[in-house]
C-alpha positions, 0 to 999 in steps of 0.5 A: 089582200085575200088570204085564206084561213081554217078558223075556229067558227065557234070562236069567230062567231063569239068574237063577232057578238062580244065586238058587235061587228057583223063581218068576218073581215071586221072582225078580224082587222079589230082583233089585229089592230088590238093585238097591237095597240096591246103590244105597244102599250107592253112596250111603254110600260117598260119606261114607267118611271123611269122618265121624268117630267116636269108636268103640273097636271091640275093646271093642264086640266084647268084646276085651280 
């Protein structure tokens, strides 16, 4: 989808170095897609010990 946009250039060109990605489109789309993975990592906090699960990590990960 095209979409103009009036962006910060300075911010823009930070976001670019800080995240190695070398277009505008990239950029952006990695900005997107954490935006979010944070918002649904925001979401599951709200369930943090209030399930129960009967998991045995050691032997999950093969510790003896």
């Amino acid at each position: 989808m095209r979409t103009t946009l009036d962006l910060p250039e300075k911010l823009l060109n930070e976001a670019m170095k800080v995240t190695h990605t070398e277009t505008k489109t990239a950029v952006i789309i990695k900005a997107l897609e954490e935006l979010v993975r944070k918002s649904k990592i925001s979401e599951l906090k709200k369930y943090r010990g209030k399930i129960k699960l009967d998991i045995d990590l050691d032997n999950i990960r093969d510790r003896h």
